[in-house]
C-alpha positions as YAML, in Angstrom:
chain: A
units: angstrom
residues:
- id: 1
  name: UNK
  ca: [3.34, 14.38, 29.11]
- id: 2
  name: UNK
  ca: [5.17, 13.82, 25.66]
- id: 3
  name: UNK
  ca: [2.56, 13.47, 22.97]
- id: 4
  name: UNK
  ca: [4.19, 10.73, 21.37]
- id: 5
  name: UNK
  ca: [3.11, 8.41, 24.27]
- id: 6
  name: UNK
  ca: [0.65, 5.86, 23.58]
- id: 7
  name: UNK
  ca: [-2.25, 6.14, 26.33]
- id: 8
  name: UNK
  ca: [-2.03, 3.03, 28.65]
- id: 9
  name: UNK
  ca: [-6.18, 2.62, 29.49]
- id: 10
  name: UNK
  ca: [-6.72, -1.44, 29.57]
- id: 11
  name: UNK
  ca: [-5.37, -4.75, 27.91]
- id: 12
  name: UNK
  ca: [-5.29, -4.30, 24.72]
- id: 13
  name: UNK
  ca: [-3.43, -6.78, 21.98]
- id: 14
  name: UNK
  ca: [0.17, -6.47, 20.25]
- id: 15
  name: UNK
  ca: [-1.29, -5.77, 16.82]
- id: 16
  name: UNK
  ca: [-3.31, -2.68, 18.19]
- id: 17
  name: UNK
  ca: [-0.78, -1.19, 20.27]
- id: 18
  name: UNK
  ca: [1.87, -1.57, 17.44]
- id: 19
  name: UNK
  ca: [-1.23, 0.82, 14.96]
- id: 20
  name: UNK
  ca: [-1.34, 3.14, 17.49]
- id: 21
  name: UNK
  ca: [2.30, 3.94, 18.10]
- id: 22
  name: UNK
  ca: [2.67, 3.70, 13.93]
- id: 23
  name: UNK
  ca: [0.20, 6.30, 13.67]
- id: 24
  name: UNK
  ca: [1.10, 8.50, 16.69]
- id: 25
  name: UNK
  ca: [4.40, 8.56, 15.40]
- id: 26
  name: UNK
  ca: [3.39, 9.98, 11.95]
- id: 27
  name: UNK
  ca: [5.05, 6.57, 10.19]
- id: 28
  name: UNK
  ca: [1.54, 5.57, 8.60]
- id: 29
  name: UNK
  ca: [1.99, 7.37, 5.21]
- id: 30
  name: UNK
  ca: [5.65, 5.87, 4.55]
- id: 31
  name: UNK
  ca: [5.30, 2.24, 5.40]
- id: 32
  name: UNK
  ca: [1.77, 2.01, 3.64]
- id: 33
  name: UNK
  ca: [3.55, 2.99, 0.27]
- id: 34
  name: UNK
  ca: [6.45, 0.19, 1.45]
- id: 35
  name: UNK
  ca: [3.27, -2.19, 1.58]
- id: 36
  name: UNK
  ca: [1.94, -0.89, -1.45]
- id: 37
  name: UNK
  ca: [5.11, -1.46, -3.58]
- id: 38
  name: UNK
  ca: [5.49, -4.70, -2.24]
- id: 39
  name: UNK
  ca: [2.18, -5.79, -3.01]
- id: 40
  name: UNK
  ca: [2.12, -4.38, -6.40]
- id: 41
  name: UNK
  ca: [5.72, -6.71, -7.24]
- id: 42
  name: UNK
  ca: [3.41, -9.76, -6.04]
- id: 43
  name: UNK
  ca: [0.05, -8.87, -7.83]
- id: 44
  name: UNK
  ca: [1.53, -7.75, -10.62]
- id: 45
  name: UNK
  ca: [4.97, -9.66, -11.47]
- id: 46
  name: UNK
  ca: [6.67, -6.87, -13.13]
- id: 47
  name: UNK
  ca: [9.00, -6.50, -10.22]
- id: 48
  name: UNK
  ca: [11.53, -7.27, -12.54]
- id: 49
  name: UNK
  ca: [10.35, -4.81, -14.98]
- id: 50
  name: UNK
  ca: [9.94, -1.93, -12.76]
- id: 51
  name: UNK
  ca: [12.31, 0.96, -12.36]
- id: 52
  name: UNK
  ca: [10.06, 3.32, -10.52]
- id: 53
  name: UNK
  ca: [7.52, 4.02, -8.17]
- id: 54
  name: UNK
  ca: [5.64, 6.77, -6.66]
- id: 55
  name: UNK
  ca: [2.19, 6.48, -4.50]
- id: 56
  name: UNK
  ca: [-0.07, 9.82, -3.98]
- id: 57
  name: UNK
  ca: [-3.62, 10.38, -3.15]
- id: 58
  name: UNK
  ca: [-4.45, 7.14, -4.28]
- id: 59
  name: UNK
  ca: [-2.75, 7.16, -7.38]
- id: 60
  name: UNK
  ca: [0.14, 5.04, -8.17]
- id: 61
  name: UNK
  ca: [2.32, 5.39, -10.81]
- id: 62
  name: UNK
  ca: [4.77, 2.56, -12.04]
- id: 63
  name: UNK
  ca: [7.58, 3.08, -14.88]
- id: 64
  name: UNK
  ca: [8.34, 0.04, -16.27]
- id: 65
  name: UNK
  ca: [11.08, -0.78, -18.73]
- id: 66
  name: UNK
  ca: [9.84, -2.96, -21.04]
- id: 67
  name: UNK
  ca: [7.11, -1.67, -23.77]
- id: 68
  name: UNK
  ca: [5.61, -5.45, -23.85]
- id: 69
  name: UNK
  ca: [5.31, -5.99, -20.73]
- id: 70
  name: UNK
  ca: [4.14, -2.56, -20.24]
- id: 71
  name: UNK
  ca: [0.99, -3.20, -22.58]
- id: 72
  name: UNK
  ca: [0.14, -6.73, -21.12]
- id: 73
  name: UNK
  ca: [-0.56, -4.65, -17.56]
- id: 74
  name: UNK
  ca: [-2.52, -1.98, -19.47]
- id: 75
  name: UNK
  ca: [-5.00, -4.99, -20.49]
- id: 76
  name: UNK
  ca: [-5.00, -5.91, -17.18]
- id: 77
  name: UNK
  ca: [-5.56, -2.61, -15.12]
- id: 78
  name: UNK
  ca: [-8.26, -3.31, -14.11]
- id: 79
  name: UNK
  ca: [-7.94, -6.62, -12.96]
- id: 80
  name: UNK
  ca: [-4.48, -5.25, -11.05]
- id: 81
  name: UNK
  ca: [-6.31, -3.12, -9.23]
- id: 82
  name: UNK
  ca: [-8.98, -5.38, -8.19]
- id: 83
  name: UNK
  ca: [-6.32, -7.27, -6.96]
- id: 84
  name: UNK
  ca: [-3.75, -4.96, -4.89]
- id: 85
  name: UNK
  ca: [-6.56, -3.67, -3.14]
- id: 86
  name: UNK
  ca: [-7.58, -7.10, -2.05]
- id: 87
  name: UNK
  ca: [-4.27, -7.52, -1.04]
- id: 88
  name: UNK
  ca: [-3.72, -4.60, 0.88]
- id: 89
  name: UNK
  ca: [-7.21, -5.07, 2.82]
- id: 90
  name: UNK
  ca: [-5.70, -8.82, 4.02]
- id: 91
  name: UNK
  ca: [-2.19, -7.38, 5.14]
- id: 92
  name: UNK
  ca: [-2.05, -6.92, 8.65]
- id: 93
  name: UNK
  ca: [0.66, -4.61, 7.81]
- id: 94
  name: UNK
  ca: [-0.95, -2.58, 6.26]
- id: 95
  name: UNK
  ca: [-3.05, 0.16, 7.95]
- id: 96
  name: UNK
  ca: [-6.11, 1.71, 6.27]
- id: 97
  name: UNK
  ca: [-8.45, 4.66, 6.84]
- id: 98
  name: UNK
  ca: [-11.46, 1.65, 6.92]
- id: 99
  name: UNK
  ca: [-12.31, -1.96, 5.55]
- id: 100
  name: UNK
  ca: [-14.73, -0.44, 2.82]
- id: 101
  name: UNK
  ca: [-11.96, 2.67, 1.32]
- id: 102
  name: UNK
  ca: [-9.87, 1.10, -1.56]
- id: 103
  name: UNK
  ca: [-6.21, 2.83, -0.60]
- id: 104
  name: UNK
  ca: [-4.91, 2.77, -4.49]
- id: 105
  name: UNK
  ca: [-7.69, 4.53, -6.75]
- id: 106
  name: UNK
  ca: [-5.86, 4.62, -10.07]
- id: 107
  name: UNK
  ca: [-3.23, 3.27, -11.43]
- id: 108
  name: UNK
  ca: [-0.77, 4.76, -13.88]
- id: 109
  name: UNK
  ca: [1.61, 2.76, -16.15]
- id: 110
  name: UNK
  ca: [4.55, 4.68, -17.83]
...
């Protein structure tokens, strides 16, 4: 039996079955950052701004280029936070360890 294969036990829907091949087929981790870089160009609207990204253990870590705009999300950490989480918990794309867990748990602007 390949262990890749998705067990077939009753109806289930489309959404579901697409989770459980995602996460039998160890893509979880990579598309959740996808999600979470996504969201953060949304929340945040230094898209523009930002050269680079990196997402670990719950920390994520955005260079941006610009020293202003930098500061005006440093005010607003918080707030950005609040608010990618949010995000993240409403994406049906995104897939979580549980509705309560906040995925990003700090975020660090360079």
């Amino acid at each position: 039996m390949d262990k890749n294969r998705v067990s077939r036990k009753e109806a289930i829907p489309l959404s579901e079955a697409l989770k459980q091949f995602i996460q039998a087929s160890r893509m979880r981790a990579p598309l959740n950052t996808q999600r979470i870089f996504a969201v953060w160009n949304d929340v945040s609207g230094a898209g523009p701004y930002t050269t680079r990204r990196f997402f670990r253990d719950g920390r994520l870590t955005v260079t941006v280029s610009s020293s202003v705009v930098r500061s005006q999300l440093y005010f607003q950490k918080d707030i950005l936070l609040a608010k990618l989480n949010a995000r993240l918990r409403q994406d049906e794309l995104f897939i979580s360890d549980g509705p309560w867990s906040d995925p990003v748990k700090e975020l660090i602007l360079k």
